[in-house]
BAKOLRO-595840 format. One line per 5 residues: number of its first residue (from 1); their letters; for each residue x, y, z of N, C-alpha, C. Coordinates in nm, 3 decimals, always signed. Example, Ala and Ser with C-alpha at 12.3 -4.5 7.8 and 13.67 -1.06 7.14 Angstrom:
REM BAKOLRO-595840
1) AS) +1.319/-0.569/+0.780/+1.230/-0.450/+0.780/+1.320/-0.330/+0.780; +1.285/-0.225/+0.708/+1.367/-0.106/+0.714/+1.290/+0.003/+0.787 .
***
This chain:
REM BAKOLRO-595840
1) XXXXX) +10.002/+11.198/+11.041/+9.864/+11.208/+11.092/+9.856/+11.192/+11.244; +9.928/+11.078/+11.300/+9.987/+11.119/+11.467/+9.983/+11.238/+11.556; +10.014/+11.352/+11.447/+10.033/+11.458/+11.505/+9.916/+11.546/+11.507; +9.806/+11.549/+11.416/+9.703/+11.609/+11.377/+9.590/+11.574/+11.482; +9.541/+11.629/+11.577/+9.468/+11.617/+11.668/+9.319/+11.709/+11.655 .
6) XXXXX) +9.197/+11.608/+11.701/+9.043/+11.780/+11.723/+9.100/+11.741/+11.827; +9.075/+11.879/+11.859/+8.986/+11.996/+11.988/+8.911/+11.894/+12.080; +8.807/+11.833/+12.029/+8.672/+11.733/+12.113/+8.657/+11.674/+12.006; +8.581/+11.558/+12.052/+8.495/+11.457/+11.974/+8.385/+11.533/+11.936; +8.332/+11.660/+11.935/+8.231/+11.733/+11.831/+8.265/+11.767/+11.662 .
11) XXXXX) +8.149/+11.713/+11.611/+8.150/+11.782/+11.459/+8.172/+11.863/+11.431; +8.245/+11.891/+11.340/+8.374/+12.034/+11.332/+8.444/+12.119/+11.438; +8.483/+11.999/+11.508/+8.609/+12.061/+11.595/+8.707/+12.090/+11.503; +8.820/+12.224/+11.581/+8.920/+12.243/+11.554/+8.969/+12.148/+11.565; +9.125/+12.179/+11.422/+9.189/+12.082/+11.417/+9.334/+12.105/+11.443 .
16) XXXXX) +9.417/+12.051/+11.592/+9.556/+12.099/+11.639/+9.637/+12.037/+11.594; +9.768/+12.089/+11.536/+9.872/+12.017/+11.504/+9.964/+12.063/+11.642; +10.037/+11.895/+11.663/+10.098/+11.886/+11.792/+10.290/+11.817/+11.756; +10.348/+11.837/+11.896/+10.499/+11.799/+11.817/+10.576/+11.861/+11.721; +10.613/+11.993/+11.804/+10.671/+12.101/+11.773/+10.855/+12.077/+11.821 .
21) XXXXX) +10.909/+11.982/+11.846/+11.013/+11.972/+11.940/+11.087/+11.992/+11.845; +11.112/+11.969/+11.741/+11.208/+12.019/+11.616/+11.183/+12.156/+11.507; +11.082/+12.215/+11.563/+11.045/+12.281/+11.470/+11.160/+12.432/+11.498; +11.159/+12.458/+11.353/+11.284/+12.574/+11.367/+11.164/+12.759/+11.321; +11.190/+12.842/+11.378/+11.105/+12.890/+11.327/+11.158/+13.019/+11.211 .
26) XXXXX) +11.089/+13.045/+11.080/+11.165/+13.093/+10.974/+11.099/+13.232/+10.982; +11.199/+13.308/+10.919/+11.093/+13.455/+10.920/+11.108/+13.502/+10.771; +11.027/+13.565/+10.693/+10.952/+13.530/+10.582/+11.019/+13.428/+10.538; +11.079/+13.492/+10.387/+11.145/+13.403/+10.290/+11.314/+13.343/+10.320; +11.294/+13.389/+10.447/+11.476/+13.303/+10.492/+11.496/+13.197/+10.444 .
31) XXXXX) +11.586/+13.153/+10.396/+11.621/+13.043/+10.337/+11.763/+12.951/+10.405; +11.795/+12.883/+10.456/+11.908/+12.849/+10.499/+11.891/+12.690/+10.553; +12.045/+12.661/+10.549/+12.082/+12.474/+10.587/+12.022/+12.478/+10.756; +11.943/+12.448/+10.815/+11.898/+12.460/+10.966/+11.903/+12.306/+11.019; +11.971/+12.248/+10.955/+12.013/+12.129/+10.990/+11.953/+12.034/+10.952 .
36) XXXXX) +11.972/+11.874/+10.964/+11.869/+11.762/+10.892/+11.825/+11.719/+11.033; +11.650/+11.723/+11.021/+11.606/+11.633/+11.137/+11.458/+11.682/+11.081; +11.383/+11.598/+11.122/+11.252/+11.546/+11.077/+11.197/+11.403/+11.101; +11.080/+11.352/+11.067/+11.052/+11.266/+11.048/+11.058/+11.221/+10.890; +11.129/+11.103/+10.861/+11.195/+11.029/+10.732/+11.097/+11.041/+10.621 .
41) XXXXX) +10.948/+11.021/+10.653/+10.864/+10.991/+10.555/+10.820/+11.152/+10.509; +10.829/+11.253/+10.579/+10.763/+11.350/+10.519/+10.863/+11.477/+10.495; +10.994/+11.444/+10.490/+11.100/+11.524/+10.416/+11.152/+11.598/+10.333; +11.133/+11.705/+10.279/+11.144/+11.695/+10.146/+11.273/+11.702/+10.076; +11.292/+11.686/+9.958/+11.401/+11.662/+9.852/+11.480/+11.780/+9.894 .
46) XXXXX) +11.495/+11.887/+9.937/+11.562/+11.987/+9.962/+11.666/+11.946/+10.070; +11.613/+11.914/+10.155/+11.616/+11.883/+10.289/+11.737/+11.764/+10.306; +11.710/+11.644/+10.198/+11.777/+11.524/+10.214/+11.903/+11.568/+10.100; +11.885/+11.673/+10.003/+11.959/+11.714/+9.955/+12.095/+11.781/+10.003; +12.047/+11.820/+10.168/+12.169/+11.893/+10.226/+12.170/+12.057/+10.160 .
51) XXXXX) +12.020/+12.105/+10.097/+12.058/+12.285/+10.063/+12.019/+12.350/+10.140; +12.007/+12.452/+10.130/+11.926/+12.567/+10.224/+11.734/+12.537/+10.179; +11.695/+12.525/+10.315/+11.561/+12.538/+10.257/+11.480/+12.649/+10.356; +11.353/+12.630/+10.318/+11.265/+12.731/+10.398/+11.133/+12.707/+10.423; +11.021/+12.791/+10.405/+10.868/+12.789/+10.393/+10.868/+12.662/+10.312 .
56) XXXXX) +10.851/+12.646/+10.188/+10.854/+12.556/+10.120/+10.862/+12.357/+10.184; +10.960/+12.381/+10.294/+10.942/+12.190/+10.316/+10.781/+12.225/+10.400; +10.772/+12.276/+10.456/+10.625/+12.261/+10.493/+10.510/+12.217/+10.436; +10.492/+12.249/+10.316/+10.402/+12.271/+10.193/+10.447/+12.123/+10.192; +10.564/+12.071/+10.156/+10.598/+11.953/+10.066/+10.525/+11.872/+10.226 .
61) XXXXX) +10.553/+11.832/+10.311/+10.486/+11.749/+10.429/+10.360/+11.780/+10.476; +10.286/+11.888/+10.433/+10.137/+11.871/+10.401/+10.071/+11.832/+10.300; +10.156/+11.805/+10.236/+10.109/+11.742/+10.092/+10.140/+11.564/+10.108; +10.240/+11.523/+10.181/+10.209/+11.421/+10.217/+10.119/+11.371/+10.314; +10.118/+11.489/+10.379/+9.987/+11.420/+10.484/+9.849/+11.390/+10.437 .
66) XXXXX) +9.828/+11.493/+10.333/+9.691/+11.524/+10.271/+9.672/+11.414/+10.142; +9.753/+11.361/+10.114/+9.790/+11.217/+10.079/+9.730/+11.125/+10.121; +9.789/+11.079/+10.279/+9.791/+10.986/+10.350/+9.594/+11.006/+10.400; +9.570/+11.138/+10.395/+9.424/+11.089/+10.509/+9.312/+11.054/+10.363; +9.409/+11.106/+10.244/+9.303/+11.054/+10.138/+9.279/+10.939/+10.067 .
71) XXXXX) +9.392/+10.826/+10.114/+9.423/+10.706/+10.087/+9.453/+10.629/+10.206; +9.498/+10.671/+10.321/+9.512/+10.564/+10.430/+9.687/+10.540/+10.415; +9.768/+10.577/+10.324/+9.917/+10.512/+10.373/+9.956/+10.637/+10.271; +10.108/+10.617/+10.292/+10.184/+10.762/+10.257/+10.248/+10.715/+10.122; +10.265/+10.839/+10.044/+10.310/+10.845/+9.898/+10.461/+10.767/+9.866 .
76) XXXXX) +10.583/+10.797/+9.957/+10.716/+10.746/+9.954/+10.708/+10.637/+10.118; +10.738/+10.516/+10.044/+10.747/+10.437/+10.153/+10.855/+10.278/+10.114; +10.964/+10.271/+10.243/+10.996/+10.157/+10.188/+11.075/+10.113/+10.326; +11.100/+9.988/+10.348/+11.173/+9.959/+10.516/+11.318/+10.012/+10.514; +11.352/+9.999/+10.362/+11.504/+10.069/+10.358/+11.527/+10.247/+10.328 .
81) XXXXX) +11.527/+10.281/+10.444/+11.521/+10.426/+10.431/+11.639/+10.488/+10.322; +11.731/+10.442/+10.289/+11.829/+10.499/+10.172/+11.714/+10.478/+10.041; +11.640/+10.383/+10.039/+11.600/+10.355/+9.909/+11.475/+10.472/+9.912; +11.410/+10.490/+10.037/+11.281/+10.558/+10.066/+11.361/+10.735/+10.037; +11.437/+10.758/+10.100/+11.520/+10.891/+10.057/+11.550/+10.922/+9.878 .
86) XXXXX) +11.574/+10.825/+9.830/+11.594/+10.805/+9.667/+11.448/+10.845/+9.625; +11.332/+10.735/+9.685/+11.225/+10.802/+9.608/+11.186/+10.904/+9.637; +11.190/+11.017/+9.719/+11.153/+11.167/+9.793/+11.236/+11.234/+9.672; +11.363/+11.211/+9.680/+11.438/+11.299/+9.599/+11.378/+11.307/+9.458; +11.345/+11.179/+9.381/+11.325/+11.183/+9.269/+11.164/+11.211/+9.253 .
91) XXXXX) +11.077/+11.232/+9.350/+10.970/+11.245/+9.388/+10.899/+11.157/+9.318; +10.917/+11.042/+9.321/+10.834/+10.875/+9.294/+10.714/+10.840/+9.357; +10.625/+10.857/+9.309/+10.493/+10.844/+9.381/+10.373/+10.862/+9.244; +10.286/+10.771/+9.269/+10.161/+10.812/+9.224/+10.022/+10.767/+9.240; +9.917/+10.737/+9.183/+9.770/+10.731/+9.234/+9.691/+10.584/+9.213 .
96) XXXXX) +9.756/+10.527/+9.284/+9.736/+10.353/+9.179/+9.588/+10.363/+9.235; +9.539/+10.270/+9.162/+9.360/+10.173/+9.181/+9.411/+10.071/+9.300; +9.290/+10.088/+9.324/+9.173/+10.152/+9.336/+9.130/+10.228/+9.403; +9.242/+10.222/+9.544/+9.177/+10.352/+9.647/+9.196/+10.506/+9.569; +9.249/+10.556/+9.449/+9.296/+10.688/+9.402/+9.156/+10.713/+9.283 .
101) XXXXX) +9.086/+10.589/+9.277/+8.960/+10.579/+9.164/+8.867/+10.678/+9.233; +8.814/+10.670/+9.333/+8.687/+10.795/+9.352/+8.723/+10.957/+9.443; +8.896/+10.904/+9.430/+8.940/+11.081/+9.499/+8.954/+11.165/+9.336; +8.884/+11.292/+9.326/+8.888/+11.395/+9.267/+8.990/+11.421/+9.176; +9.019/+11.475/+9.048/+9.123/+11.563/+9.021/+9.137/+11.658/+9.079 .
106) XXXXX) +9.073/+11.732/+9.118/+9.161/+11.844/+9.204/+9.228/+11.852/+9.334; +9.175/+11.734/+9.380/+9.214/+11.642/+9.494/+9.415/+11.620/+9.443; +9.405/+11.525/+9.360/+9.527/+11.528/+9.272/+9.622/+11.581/+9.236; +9.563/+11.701/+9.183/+9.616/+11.827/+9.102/+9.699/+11.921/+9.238; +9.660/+11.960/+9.360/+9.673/+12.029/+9.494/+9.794/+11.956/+9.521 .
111) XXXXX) +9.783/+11.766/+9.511/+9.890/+11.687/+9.614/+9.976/+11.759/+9.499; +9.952/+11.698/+9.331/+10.137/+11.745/+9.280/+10.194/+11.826/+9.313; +10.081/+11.970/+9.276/+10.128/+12.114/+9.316/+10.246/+12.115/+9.480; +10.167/+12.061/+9.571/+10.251/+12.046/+9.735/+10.353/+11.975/+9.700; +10.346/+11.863/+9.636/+10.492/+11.746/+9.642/+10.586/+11.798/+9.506 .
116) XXXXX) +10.612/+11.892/+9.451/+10.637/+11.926/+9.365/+10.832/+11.967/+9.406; +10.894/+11.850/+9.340/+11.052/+11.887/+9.364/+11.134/+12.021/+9.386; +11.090/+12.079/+9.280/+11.185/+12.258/+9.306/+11.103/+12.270/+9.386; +11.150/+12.338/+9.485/+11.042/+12.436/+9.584/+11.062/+12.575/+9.535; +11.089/+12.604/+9.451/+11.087/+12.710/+9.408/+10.973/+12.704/+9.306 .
121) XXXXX) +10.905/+12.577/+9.290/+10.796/+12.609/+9.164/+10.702/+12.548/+9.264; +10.725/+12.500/+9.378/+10.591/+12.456/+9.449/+10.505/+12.562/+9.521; +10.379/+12.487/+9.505/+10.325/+12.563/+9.562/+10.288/+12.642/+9.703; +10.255/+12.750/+9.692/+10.256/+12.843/+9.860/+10.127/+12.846/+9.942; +10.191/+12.838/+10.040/+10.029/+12.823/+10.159/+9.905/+12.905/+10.102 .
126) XXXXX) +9.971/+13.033/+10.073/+9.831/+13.102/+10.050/+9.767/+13.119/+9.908; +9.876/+13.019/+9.784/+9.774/+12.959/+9.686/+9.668/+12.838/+9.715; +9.770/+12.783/+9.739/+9.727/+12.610/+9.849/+9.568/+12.626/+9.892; +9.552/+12.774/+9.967/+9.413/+12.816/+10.012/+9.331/+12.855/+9.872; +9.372/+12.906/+9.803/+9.286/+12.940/+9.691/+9.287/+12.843/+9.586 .
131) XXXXX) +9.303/+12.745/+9.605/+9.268/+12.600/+9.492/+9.118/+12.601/+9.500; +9.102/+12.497/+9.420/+8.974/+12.518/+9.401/+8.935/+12.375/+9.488; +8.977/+12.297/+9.515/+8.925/+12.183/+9.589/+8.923/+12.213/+9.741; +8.990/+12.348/+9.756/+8.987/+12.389/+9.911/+8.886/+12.523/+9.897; +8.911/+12.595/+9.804/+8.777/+12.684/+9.798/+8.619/+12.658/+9.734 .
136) XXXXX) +8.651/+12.562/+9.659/+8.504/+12.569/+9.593/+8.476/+12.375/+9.649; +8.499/+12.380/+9.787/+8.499/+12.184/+9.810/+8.329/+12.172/+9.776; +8.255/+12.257/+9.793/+8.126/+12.232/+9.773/+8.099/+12.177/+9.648; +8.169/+12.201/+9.534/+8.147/+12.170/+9.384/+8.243/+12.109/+9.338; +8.358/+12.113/+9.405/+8.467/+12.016/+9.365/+8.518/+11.884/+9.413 .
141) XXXXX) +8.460/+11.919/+9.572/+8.541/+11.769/+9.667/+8.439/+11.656/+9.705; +8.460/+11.564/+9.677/+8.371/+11.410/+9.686/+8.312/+11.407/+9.809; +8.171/+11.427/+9.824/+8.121/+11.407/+9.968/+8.133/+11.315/+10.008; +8.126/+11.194/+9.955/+8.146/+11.045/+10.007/+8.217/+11.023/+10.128; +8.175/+10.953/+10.207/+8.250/+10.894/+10.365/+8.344/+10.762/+10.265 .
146) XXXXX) +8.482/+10.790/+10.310/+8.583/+10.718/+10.252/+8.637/+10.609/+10.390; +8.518/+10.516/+10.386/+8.545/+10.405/+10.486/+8.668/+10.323/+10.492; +8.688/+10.337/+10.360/+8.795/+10.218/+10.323/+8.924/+10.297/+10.364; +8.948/+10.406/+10.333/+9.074/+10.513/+10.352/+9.085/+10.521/+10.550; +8.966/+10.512/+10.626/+8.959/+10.483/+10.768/+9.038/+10.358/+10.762 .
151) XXXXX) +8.992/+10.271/+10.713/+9.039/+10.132/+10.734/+9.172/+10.118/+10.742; +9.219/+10.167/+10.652/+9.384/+10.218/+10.578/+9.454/+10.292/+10.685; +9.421/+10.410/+10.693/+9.466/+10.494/+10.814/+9.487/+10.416/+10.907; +9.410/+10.320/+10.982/+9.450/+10.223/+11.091/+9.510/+10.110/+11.074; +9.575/+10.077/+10.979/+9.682/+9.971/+10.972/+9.773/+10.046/+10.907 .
156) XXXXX) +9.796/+10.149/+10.836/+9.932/+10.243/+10.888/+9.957/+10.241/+11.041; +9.829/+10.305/+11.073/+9.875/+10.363/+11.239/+9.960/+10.207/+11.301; +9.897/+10.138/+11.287/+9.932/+9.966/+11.377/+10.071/+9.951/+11.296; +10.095/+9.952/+11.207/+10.203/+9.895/+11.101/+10.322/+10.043/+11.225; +10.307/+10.120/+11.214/+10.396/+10.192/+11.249/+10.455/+10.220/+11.370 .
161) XXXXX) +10.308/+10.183/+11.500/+10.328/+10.145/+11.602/+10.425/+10.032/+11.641; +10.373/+9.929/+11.545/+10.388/+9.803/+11.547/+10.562/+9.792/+11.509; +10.657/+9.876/+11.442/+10.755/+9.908/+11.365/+10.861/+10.008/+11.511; +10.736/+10.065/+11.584/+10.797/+10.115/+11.666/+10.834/+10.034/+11.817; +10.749/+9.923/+11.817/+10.747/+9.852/+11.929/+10.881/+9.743/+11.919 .
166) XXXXX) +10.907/+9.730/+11.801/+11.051/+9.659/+11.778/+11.149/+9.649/+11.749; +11.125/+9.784/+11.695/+11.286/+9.879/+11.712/+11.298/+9.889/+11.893; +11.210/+9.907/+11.983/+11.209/+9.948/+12.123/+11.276/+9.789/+12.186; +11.224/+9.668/+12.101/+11.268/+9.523/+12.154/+11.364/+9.534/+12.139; +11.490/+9.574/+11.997/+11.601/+9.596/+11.950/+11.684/+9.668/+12.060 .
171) XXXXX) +11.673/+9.773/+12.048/+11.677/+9.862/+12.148/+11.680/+9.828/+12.288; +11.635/+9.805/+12.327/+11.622/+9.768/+12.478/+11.684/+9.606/+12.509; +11.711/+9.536/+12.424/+11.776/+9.427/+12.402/+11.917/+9.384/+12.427; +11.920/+9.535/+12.302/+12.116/+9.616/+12.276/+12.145/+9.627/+12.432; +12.036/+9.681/+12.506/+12.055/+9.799/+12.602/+12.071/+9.715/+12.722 .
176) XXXXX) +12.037/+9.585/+12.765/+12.019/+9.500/+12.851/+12.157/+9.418/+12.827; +12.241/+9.341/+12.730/+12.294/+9.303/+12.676/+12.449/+9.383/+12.722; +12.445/+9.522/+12.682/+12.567/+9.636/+12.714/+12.573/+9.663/+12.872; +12.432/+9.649/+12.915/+12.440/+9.661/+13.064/+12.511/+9.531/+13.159; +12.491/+9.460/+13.080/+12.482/+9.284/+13.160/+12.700/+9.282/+13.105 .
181) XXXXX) +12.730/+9.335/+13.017/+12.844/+9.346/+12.971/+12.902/+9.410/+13.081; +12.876/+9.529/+13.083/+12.928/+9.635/+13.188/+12.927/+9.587/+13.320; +12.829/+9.507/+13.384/+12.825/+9.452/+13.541/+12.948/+9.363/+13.542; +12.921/+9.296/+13.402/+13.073/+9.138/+13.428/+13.161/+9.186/+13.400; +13.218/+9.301/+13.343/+13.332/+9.412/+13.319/+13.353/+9.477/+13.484 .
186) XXXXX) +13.279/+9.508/+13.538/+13.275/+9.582/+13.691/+13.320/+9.446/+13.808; +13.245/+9.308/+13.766/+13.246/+9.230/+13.824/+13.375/+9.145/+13.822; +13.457/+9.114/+13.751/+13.588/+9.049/+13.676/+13.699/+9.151/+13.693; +13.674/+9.301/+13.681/+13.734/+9.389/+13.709/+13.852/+9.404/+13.819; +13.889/+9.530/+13.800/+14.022/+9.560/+13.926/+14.006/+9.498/+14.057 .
191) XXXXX) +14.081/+9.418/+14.109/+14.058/+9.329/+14.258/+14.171/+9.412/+14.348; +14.203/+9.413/+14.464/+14.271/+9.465/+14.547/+14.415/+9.343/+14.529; +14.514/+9.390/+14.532/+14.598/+9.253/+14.538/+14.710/+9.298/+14.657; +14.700/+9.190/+14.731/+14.833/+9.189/+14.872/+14.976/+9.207/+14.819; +15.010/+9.312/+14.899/+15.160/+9.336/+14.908/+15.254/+9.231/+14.997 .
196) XXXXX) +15.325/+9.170/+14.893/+15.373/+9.072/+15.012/+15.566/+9.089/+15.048; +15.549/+9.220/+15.032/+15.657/+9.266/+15.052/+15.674/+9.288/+15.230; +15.770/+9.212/+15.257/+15.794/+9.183/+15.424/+15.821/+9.319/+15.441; +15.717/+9.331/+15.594/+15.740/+9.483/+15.714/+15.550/+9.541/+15.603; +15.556/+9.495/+15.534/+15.382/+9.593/+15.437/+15.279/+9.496/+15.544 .
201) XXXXX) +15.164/+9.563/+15.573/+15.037/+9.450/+15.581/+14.944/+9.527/+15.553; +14.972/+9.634/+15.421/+14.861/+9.722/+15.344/+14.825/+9.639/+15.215; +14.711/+9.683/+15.133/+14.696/+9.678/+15.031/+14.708/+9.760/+14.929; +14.784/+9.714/+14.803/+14.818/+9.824/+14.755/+14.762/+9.821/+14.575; +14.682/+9.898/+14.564/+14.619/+9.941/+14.428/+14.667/+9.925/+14.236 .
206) XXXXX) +14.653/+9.839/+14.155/+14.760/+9.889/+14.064/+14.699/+10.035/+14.001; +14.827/+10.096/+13.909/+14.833/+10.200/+13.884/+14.715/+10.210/+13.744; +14.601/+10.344/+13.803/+14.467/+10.345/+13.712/+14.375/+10.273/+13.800; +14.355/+10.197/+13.895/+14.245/+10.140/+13.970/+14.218/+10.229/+14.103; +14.100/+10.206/+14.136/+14.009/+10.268/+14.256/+14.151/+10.222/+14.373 .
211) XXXXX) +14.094/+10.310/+14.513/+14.197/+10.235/+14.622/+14.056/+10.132/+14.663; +14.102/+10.050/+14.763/+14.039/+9.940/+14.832/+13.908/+9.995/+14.870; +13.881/+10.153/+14.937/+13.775/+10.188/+14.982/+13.668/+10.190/+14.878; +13.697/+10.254/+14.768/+13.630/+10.296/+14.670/+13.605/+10.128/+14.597; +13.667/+9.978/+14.628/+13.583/+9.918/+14.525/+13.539/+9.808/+14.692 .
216) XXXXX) +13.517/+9.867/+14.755/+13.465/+9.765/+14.872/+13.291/+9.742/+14.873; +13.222/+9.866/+14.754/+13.076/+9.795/+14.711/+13.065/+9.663/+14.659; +13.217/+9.637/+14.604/+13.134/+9.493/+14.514/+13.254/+9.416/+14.521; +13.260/+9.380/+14.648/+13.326/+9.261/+14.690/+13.327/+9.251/+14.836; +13.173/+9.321/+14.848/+13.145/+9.250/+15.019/+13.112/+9.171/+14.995 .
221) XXXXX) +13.157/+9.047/+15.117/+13.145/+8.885/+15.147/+13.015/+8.881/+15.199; +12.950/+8.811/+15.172/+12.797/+8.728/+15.256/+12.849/+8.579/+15.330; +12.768/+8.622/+15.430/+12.828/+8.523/+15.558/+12.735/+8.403/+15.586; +12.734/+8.299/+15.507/+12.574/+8.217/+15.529/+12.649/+8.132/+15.679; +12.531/+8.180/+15.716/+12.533/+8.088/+15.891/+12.548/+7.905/+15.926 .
226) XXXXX) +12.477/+7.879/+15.780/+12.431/+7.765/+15.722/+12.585/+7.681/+15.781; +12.687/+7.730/+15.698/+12.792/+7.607/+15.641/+12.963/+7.721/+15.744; +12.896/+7.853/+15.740/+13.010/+7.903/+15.781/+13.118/+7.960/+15.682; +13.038/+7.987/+15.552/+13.119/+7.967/+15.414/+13.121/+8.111/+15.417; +13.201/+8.179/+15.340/+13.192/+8.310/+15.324/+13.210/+8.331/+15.156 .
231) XXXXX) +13.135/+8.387/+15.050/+13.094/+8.441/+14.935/+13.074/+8.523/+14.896; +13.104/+8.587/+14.764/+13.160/+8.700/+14.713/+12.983/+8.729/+14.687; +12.941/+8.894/+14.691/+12.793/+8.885/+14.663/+12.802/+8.848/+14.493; +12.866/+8.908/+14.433/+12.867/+8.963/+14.288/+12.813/+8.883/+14.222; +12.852/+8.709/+14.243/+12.826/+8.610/+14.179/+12.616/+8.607/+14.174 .
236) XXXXX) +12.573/+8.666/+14.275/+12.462/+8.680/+14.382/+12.390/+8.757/+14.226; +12.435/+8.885/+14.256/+12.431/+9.004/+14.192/+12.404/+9.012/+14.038; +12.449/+8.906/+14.020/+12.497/+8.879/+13.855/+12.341/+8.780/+13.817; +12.328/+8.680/+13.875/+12.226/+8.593/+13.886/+12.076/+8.670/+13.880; +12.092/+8.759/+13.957/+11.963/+8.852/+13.978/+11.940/+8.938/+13.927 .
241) XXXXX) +12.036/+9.000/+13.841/+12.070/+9.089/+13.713/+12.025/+9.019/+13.600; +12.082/+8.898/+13.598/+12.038/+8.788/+13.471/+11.900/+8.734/+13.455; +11.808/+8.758/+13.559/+11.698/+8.697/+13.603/+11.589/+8.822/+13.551; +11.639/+8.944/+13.609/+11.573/+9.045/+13.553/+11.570/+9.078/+13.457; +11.696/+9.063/+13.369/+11.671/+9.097/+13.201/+11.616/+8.968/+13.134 .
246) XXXXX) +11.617/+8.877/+13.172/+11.512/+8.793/+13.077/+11.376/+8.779/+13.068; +11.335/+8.840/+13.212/+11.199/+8.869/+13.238/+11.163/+8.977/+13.172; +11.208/+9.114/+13.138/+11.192/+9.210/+13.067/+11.205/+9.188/+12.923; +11.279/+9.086/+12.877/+11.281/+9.047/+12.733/+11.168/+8.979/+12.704; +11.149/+8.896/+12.758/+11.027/+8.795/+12.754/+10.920/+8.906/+12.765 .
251) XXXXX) +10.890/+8.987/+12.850/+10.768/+9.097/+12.895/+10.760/+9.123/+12.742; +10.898/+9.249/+12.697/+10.884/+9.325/+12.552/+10.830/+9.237/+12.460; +10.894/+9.095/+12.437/+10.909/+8.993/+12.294/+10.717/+8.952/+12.314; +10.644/+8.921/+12.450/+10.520/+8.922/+12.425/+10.456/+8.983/+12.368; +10.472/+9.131/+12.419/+10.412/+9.235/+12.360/+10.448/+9.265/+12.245 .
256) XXXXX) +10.530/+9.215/+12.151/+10.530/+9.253/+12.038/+10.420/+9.148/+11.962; +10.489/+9.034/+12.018/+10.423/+8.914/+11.918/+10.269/+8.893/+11.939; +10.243/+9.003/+12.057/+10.071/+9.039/+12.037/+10.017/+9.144/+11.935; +10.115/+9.243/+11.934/+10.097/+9.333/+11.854/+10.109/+9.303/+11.653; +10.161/+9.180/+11.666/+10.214/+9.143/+11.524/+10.071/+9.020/+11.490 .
261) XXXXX) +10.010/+8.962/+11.594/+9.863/+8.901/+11.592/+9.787/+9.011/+11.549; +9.790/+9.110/+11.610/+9.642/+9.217/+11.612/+9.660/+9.250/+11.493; +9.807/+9.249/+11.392/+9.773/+9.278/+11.264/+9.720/+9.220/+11.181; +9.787/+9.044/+11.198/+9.748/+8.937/+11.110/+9.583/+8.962/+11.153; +9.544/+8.956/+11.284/+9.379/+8.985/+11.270/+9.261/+9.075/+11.258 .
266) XXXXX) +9.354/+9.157/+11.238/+9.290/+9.275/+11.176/+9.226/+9.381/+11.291; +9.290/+9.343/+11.440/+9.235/+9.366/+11.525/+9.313/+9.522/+11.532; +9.261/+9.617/+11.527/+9.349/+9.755/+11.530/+9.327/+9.815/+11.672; +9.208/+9.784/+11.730/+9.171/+9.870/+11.870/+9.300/+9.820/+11.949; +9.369/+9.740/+11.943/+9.458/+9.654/+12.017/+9.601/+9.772/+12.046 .
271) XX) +9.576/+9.893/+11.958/+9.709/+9.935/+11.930/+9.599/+10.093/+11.958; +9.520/+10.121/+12.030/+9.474/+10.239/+12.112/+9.595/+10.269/+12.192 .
***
């Protein structure tokens, strides 16, 4: 639903679908392996299967979407994506109470038809249009304003944000951590060592290391006036490196643990 955008804030604006960066494009009934990539939740069984697919996963991820805006959260869901892939495949899903009590049968009848395992028996865009809950919505589809399914929709949205903001802590954690590795790897690293072979007063490189010119960034001396002492910066370098990634951890780890309040309080504008 992320992706599903109006036009304007006017009553019956068009409605754009956005986030095309993976999309492969098929010409009619081509069928073929075009590789695995998607988003996890709206996949279909073909797809995670590793066969050739086609037209068909489309159908199956509008059928989860058309799911999700009719209940507020999605049909296959679980934190362990091997287990969440198991239920897609076996297509595990169904209409529990109470939010599935005042959506339609034909409402119903459309999602199986879309989420329907063979894609060879699912259904096609341009039946999809001739259902009767999309052609006859006047006599078939529940006028009712589905407040509660709003409600829903926005603690998915937060839950997922919220899922995304700490994989990014993870992430950027790893990423601070490998960096801070790599400086004390650069820093501890190849040193120049004296030849003290009488008639030499060069320095001479071991074999696989930079020459002297090439590592003279990070082992210029600082000259404090103070004492007359002379000091390697790196030690400097390292300190102020260390200073900055904890401030950025601390920054991220706030912002999450605000974002993990706004759920406990139900506060969703928090995650605009």
């Amino acid at each position: 639903p992320e992706n599903l955008l109006l036009a304007s804030k006017c009553k019956g604006a068009a409605v754009k679908l956005a986030d095309f960066g993976l999309a492969i494009e098929v010409q009619g009934d081509q069928q073929a392996w075009f590789g695995f990539a998607g988003t996890p939740g709206y996949l279909s069984p073909e797809v995670l299967r590793k066969e050739a697919y086609g037209k068909p996963v489309d159908i199956w991820a509008c059928g989860v979407i058309l799911y999700i805006l009719l209940v507020g959260y999605p049909p296959f869901w679980d934190e362990d994506q091997h287990k969440l892939y198991q239920q897609i495949k076996a297509g595990a899903y169904d209409f529990p109470s109470p939010e599935w009590d005042t959506v339609t049968p034909e409402a119903k009848n459309l999602i199986n038809q879309m989420l329907t395992i063979n894609p060879a028996k699912r259904i096609t865009a341009h039946e999809a249009l001739k259902h009767p809950w999309v052609c006859q919505r006047s006599t078939v589809a529940s006028m009712m304003h589905r407040q509660e399914t709003v409600e829903c929709l926005k603690k998915f949205n937060a839950r997922r944000k919220l899922k995304g903001a700490i994989l990014t802590t993870m992430l950027a954690t790893r990423n601070f951590s490998a960096a801070k590795s790599l400086l004390n790897k650069k820093a501890d690293g190849v040193k120049p060592q004296t030849n003290s072979t009488k008639g030499s007063a060069g320095v001479t490189s071991p074999k696989g290391t930079l020459p002297p010119a090439a590592l003279e960034p990070q082992t210029t001396v600082i000259h404090n006036p103070a004492d007359g002492i002379k000091e390697s910066s790196d030690s400097t370098n390292t300190t102020i490196e260390d200073e900055d990634t904890k401030a950025r951890k601390q920054e991220i780890i706030k912002i999450t643990e605000q974002l993990i309040e706004a759920v406990n309080n139900g506060d969703f504008e928090a995650y605009a």
